[in-house]
C-alpha positions, 0 to 999 in steps of 0.5 A, spaced: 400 327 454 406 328 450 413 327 454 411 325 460 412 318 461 407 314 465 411 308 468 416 314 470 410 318 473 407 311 477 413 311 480 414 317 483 406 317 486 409 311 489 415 314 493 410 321 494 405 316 498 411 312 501 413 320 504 406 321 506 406 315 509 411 317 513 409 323 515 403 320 518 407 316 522 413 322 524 406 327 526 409 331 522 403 336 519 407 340 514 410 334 511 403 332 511 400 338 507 406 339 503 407 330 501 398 330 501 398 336 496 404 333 491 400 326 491 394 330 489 397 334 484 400 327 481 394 323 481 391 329 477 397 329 472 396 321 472 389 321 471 390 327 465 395 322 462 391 315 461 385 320 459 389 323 453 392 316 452 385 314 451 383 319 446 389 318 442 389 311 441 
């Protein structure tokens, strides 16, 4: 995918895991749903990237 920078994109999955992680830990269910979902959304971004990288190259 054009623009997006995978390097870029594989950091911020870190960092959103890393707040899910600490959701867990705080029980902190809405920070939960809200981290759960932005790390979903992210890893479905991620998998978009590799697979037009895939058809590109």
């Amino acid at each position: 995918m054009n623009g997006i920078d995978r390097n870029e994109l594989d950091e911020t999955i870190a960092k959103v895991f890393k707040e899910v992680r600490t959701a867990v830990d705080s029980h902190s269910e809405k920070s939960i749903q809200m981290y759960s979902h932005a790390l979903r959304a992210l890893v479905e971004l991620r998998q978009q990237v590799v697979s037009g990288e895939r058809s590109d190259g």
